[in-house]
N, C-alpha and C positions, 0 to 999 in steps of 0.2 A: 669651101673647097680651097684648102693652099696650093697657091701655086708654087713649085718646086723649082721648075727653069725655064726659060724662054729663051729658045736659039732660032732664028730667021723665022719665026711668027708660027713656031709649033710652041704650045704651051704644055708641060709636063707638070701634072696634078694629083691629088689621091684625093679622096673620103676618109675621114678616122674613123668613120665609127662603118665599117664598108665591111664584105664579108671574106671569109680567107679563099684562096692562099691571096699572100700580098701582091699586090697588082695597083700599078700607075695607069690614069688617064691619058693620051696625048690628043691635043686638036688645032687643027689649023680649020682655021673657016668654020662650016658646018660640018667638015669631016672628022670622025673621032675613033682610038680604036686605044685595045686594050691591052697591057703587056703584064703577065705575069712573071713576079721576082723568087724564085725556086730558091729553100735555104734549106741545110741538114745542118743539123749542128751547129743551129748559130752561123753556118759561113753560108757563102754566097754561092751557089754552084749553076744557074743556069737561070735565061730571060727566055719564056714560052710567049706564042703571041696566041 
């Protein structure tokens, strides 16, 4: 699991070998939740949660 960032003890993380669409982990503590990264065309267009 890489971690990606850590800002005030939320840890932002992925899976590579994890299933589509692309979506980052976030967890502080025991709590954890999951954000989906929307792309067309190569660009970046919207964060679903």
């Amino acid at each position: 699991m890489p971690k990606i960032f850590e800002y005030f003890g939320l840890i932002f993380y992925f899976y590579s070998n994890e299933h589509e669409p692309i979506h980052v982990h976030v967890a502080l503590g025991d709590c954890e939740t999951i954000f989906e990264l929307i792309m067309e065309n190569g660009e970046f267009k919207e964060i679903r949660r």
